[in-house]
C-alpha positions as CSV (number, residue, x, y, z in Angstrom):
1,X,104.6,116.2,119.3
2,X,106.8,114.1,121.5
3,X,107.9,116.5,124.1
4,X,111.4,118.1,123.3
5,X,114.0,120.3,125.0
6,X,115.0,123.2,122.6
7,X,118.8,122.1,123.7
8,X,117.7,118.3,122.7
9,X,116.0,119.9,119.1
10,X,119.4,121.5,118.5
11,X,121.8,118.9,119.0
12,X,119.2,116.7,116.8
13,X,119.6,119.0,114.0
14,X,123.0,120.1,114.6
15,X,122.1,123.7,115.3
16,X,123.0,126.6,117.7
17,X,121.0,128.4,120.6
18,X,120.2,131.8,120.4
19,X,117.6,134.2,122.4
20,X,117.2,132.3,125.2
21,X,115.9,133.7,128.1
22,X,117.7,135.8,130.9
23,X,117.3,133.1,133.8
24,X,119.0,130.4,131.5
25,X,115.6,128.5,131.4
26,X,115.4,126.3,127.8
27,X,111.6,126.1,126.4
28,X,110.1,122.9,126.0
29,X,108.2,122.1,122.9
30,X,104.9,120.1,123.3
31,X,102.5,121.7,120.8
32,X,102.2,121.5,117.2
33,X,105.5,121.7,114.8
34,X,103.7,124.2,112.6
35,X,105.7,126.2,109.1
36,X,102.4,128.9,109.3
37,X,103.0,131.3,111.7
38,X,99.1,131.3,112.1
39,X,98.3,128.0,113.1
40,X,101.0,128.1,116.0
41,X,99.2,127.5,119.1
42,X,100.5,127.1,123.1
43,X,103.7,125.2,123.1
44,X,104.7,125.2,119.4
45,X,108.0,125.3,117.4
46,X,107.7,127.0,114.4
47,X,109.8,126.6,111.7
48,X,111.1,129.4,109.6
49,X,111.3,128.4,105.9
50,X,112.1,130.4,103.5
51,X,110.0,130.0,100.2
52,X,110.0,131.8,96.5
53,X,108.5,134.9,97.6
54,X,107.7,134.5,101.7
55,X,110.4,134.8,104.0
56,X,109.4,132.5,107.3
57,X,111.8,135.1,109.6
58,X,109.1,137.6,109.4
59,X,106.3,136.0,111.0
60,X,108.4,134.5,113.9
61,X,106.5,137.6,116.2
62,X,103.5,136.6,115.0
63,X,104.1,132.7,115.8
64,X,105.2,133.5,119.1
65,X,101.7,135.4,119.8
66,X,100.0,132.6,119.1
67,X,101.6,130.7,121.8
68,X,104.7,129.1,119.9
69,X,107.9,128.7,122.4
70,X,111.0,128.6,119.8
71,X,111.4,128.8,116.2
72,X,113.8,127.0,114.2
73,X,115.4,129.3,111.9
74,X,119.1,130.0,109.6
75,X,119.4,133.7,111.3
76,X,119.5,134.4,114.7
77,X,116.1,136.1,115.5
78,X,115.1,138.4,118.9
79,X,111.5,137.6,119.1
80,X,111.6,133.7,120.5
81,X,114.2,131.5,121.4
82,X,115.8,130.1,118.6
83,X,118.0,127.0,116.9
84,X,119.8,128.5,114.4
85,X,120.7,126.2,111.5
86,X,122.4,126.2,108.5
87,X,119.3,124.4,106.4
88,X,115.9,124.6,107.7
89,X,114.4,121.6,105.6
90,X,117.3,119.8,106.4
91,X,117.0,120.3,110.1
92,X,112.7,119.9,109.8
93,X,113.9,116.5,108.3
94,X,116.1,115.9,111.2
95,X,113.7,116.9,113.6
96,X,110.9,115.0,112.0
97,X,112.6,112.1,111.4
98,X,114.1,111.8,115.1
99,X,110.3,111.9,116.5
100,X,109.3,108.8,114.7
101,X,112.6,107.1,115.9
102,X,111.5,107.7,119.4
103,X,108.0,106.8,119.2
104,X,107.2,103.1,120.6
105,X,105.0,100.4,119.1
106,X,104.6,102.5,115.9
107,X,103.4,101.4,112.4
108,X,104.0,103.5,109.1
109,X,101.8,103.3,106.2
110,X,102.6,105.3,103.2
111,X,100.1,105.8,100.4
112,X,101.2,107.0,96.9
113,X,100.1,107.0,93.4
114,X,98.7,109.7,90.6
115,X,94.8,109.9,92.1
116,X,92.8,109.1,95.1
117,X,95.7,109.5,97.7
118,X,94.2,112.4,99.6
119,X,90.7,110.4,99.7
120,X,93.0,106.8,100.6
121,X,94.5,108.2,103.3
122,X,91.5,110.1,104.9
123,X,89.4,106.6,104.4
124,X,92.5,104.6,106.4
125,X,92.8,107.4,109.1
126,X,89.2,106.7,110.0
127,X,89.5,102.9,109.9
128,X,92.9,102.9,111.8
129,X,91.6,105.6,114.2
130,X,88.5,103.5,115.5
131,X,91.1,101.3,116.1
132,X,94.0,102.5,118.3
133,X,95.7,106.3,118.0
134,X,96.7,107.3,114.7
135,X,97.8,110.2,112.8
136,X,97.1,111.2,109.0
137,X,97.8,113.7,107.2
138,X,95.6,117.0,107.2
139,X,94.1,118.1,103.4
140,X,97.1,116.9,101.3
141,X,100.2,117.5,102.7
142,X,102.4,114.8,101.2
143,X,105.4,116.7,100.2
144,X,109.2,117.7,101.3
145,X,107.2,119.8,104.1
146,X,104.0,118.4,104.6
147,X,105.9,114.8,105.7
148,X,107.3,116.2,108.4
149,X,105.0,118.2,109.6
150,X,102.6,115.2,109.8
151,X,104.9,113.2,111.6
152,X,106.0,115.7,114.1
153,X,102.5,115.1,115.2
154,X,103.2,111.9,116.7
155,X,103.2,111.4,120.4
156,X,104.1,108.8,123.0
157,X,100.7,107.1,122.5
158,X,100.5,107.0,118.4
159,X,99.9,103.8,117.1
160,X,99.3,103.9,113.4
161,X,100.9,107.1,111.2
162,X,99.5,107.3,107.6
163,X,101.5,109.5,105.3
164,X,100.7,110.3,102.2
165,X,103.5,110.3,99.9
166,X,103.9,112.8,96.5
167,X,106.1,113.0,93.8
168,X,106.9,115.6,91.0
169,X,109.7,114.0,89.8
170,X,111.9,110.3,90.3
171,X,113.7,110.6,93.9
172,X,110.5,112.6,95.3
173,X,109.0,109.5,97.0
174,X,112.6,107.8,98.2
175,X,113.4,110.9,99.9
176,X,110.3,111.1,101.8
177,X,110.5,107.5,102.7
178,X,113.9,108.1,104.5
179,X,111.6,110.6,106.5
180,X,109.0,108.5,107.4
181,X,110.1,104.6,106.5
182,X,106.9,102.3,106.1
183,X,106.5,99.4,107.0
184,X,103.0,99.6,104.9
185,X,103.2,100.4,101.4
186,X,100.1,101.1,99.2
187,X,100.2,101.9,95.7
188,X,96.7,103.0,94.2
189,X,97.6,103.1,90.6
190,X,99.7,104.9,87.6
191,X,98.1,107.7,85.5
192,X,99.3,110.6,83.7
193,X,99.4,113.1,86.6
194,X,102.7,115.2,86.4
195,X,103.1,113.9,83.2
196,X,104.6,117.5,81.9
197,X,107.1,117.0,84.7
198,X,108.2,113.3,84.4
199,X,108.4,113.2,81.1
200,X,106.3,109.8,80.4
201,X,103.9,107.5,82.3
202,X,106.8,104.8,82.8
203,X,108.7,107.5,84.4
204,X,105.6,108.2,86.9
205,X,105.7,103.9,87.5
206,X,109.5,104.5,88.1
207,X,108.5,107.4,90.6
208,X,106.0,105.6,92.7
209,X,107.8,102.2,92.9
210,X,109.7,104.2,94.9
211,X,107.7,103.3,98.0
212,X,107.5,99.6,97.8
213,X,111.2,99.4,97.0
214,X,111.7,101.5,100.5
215,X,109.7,98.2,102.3
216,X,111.4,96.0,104.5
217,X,111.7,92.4,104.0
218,X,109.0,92.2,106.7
219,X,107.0,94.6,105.1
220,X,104.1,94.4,103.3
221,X,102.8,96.3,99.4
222,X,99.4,96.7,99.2
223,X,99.7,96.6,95.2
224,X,96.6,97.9,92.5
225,X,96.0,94.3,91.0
226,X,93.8,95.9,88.3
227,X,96.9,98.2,86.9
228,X,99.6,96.6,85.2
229,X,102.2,99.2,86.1
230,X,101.4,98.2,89.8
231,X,101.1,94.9,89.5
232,X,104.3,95.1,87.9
233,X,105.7,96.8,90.8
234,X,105.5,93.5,93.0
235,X,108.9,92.8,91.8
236,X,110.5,95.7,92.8
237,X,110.3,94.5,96.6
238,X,111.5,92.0,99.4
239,X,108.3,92.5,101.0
240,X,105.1,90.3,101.2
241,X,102.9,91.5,98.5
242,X,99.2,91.8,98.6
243,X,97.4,92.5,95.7
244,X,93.9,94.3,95.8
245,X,91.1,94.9,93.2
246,X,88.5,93.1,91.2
247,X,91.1,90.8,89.0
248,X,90.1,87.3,90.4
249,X,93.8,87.1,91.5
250,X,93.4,89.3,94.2
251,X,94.1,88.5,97.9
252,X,91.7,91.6,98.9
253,X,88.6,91.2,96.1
254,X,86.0,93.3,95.2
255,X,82.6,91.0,93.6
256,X,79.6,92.3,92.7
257,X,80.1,95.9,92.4
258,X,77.0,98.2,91.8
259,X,76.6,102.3,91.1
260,X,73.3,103.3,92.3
261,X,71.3,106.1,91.0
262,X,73.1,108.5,94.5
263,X,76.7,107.5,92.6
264,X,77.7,105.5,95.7
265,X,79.4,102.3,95.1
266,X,78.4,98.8,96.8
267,X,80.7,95.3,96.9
268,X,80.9,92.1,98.4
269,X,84.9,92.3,99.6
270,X,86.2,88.8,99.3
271,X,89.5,88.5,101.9
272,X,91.8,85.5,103.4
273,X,89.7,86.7,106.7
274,X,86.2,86.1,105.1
275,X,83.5,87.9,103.6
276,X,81.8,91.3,103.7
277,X,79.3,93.2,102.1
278,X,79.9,96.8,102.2
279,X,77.8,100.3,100.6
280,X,80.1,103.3,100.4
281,X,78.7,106.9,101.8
282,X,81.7,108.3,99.4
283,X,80.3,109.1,95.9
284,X,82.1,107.4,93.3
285,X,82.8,103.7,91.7
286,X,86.9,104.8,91.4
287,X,86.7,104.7,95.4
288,X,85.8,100.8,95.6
289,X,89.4,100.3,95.0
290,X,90.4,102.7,97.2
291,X,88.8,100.6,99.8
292,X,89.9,97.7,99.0
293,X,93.4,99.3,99.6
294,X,92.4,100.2,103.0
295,X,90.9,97.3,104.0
296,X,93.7,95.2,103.3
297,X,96.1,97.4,105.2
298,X,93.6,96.7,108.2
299,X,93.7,93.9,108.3
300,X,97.7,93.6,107.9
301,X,97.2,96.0,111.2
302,X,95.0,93.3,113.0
303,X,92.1,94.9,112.8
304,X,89.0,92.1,112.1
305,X,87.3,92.5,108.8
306,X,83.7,93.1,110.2
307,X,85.0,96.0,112.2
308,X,87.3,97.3,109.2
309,X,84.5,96.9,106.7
310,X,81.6,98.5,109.1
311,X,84.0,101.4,109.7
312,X,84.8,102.1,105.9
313,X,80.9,101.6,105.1
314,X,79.8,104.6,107.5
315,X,82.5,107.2,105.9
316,X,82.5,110.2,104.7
317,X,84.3,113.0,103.0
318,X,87.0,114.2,105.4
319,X,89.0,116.8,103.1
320,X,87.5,119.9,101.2
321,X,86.5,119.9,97.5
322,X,86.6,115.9,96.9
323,X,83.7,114.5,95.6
324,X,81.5,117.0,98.3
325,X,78.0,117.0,97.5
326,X,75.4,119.2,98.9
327,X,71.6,119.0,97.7
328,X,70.6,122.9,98.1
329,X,67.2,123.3,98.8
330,X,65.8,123.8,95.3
331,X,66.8,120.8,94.6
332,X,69.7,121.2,92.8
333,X,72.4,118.5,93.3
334,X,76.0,120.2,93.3
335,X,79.4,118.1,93.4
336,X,82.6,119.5,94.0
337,X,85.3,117.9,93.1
338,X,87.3,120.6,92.5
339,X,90.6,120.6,94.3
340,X,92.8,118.9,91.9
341,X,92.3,117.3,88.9
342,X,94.3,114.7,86.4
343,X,93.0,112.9,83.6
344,X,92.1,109.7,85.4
345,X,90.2,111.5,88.3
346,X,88.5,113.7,85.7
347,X,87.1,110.4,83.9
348,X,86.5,108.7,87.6
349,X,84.6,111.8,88.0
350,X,82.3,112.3,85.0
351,X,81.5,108.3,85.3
352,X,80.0,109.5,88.9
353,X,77.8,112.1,87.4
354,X,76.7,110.2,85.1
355,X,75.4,107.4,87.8
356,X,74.1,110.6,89.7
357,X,72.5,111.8,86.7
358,X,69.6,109.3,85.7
359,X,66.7,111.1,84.8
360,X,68.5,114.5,85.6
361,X,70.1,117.4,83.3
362,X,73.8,116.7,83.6
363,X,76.0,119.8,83.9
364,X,80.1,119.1,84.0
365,X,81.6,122.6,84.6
366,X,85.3,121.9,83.9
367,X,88.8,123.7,84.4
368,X,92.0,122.9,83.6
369,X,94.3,120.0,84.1
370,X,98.0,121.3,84.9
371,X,101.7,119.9,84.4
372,X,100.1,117.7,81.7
373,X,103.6,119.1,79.3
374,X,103.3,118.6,75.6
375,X,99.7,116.9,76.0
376,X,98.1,119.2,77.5
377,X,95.8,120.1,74.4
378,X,95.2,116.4,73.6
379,X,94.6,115.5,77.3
380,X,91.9,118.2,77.5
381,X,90.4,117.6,74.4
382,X,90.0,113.4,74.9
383,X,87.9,114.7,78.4
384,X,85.9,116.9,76.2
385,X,84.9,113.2,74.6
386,X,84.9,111.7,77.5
387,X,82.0,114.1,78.9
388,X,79.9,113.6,75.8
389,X,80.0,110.0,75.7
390,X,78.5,110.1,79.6
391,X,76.0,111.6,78.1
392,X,76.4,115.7,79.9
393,X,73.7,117.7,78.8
394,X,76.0,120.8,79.9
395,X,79.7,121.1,79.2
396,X,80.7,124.3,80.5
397,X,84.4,124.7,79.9
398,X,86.3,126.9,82.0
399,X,89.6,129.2,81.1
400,X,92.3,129.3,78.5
401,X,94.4,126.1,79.2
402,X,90.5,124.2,79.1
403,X,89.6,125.6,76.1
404,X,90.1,122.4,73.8
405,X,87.7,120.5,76.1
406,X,85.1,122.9,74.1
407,X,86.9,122.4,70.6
408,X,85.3,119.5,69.9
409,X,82.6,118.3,67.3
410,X,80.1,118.7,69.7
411,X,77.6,114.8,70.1
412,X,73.9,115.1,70.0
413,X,73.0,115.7,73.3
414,X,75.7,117.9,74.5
415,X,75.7,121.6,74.4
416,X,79.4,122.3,74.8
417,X,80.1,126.4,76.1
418,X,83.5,128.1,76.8
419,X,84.0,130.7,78.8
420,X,86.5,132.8,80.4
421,X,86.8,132.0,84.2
422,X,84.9,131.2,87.3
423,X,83.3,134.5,87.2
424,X,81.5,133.9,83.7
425,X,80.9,130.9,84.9
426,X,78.9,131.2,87.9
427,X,76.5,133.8,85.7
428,X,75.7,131.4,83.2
429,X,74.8,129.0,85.7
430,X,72.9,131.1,87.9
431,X,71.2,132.3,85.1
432,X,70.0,128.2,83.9
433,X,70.7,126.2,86.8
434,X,67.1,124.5,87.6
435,X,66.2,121.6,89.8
436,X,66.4,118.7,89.6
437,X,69.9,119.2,87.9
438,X,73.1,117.8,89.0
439,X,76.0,120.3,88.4
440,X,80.2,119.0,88.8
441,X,82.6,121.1,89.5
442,X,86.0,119.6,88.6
443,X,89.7,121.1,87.8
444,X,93.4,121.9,89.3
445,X,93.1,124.1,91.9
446,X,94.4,127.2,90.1
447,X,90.9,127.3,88.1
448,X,89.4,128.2,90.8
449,X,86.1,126.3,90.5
450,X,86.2,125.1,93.9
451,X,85.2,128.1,95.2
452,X,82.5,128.7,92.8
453,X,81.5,125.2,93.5
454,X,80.9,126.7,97.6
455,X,79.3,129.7,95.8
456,X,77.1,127.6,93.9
457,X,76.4,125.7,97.4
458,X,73.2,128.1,97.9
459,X,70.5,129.6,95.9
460,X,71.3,132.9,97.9
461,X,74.2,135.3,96.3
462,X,75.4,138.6,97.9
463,X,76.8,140.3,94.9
464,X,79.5,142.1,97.1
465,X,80.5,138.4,98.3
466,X,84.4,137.4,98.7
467,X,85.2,135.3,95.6
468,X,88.6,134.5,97.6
């Protein structure tokens, strides 16, 4: 973070000093901004929230082991120096948001939409990174708390910040813009994510229009060309539009796309800067437009399209459980996809196995999809259909909410099984897993297949192993 004077944090967020040492001496912060008491390190503020059932307060000893030099807190506390404040997010907004305002030469990209954000974002922190200094979000922390906690990261030498922007509801996406204004907005595309939340999928479009309305009028969107709802979006803003995607409208253009028989994705990418040909390392054809996002935010950043292109070419997976695949030694293929899941990634998802499947037994081991509301049965069911007509050998579906994945005339071809969790499901397919197969391991988080996935990483099992 930029360096801070624990006097200068609390007159930022309106707060009070308490606990400060005996010789008058106020701590400086220049570590990490952290809200985990664990990942404080030498130098760090942590900040004291208070959630449904974790009280922050009681871990400010534990912080302060770690090396942290003041909390920020709404009680006074004995164990670190302290700004007391009468709202913590508030004051973490605040804090955040007076970082960014004092960093120098600095450009803000935000990223939203229902999939791919996580991957988007990783893919545009490597580009920009090759580049010049940037910061991106770790895993996926796009929310009221991971904003600020990725841009308290910025310091006096950051050149690009990528954040990756959420929403769970209309208002989600404008507030975090007022944390982090962009002058860079992408929007991948509008899918059915959240839909139990929002109510419908022009309420989602409503949501993550947000962002491009939040642009300057010397701003750029980076606007999905092949989704109407974010093509749509292009008059929503007073910023330069640029459309990506394969629609032959597209300033950024995708030609010639091909899936080989590994499910990685090569283009020719068609630009105002010239031509490139590119072949992804990321698994997947959904992640062709997710290039095309990045490259055109690139080259908005003045980064040349051979460098931009060569860098997006030689990625790879950067966060956990998306689209990970490990060839164990049997020769088993496993993909784990298995962090979060919606509809549209579930489909993105199976069309990859199927490309990785050629010649192969298919498996699709499937959880549930969450917050889908009143369409949650018909949601699971239509990827039930969609797994058949890729052709899966083996549809294992996976817990309760799943269950009318399995409830389905099964197609010739497909042997469709239900069982009750992860457990269950790791017997079967230690029991009938054989090489060459190609297993995928795909659903919300709270299904916990991506941790089978891991399991099912290696032939080897220790019976009395963590299942975490």
């Amino acid at each position: 973070m930029i360096a801070l004077t624990l006097a200068e944090i609390a007159d930022l967020t309106g707060g009070t000093l308490h606990a400060l040492p005996a010789d008058g001496h106020v701590p400086v912060v220049t570590g990490a901004v952290v809200t985990d008491s664990r990942e404080a390190e030498a130098g760090s503020l942590y900040v004291a929230r208070i959630g449904e059932s974790m009280d922050g307060h009681r871990f400010v000893g534990g912080a302060r082991d770690r090396g942290a030099v003041a909390a920020l807190t709404s009680r006074p506390v004995e164990e670190l120096p302290c700004v007391v404040v009468d709202d913590v997010q508030e004051a973490f907004v605040a804090l955040s948001r007076a970082v960014l305002d004092r960093a120098t030469d600095l450009t803000v990209i935000g990223i939203t939409g229902s999939s791919g954000k996580t991957s988007t974002k990783d893919l545009l922190g490597t580009v920009l990174g090759a580049a010049a200094p940037t910061i991106a979000p770790v895993g996926s922390y796009n929310s009221e708390v991971g904003v600020p906690l990725t841009v308290t990261r910025v310091t006096d030498d950051t050149r690009f910040l990528v954040v990756e922007m959420g929403a769970r509801g209309i208002g989600h996406v404008a507030y975090l813009t007022r944390i982090a204004p962009p002058r860079i907005g992408v929007v991948l595309n509008v899918g059915t994510a959240h839909v139990g939340e929002f109510g419908s999928r022009d309420a989602i479009a409503r949501a993550k229009a947000e962002l491009v309305e939040a642009l300057p009028a010397d701003g750029v969107a980076v606007l999905n060309a092949d989704d109407p709802a974010v093509r749509a979006m292009a008059g929503r803003t007073d910023a330069r539009v640029v459309l990506v995607g394969e629609d032959a409208d597209a300033t950024v253009r995708a030609e010639a796309v091909a899936v080989g028989p590994d499910g990685r994705a090569s283009f020719r990418v068609v630009s105002p800067q010239g031509e490139a040909t590119i072949a992804l390392r990321l698994v997947g054809r959904h992640h062709v437009g997710n290039a095309l996002a990045v490259l055109a935010v690139a080259l908005e950043c003045g980064i040349p399209l051979e460098q931009a292109a060569s860098t997006v070419a030689g990625a790879d997976v950067v966060s956990r459980w998306r689209m990970e695949v490990t060839e164990r030694a049997d020769g088993v293929t496993v993909v784990n996809d298995a962090y979060n899941a919606n509809p549209d990634s579930m489909r993105a998802a199976l069309a990859a196995l199927e490309s990785m499947g050629e010649g192969r037994r298919t498996w699709a081991v499937l959880g549930s999809m969450l917050e889908l509301g009143d369409e949650s049965d018909a949601e699971h069911a239509d990827i039930g259909g969609e797994a058949q007509r890729r052709g899966v050998a083996e549809l294992v579906v996976v817990g309760e909410t799943a269950r009318p994945m399995a409830d389905i005339a099964p197609a010739r071809g497909t042997r469709i099984r239900w069982v009750e969790d992860a457990d269950a499901a790791e017997a079967l397919l230690r029991e009938e897993l054989a090489p060459p197969d190609v297993v995928l391991f795909k659903s919300s988080r709270d299904a916990g297949l991506r941790w089978l996935g891991d399991r099912l990483t290696t032939t080897d099992h220790d019976p009395q192993e963590d299942h975490q």
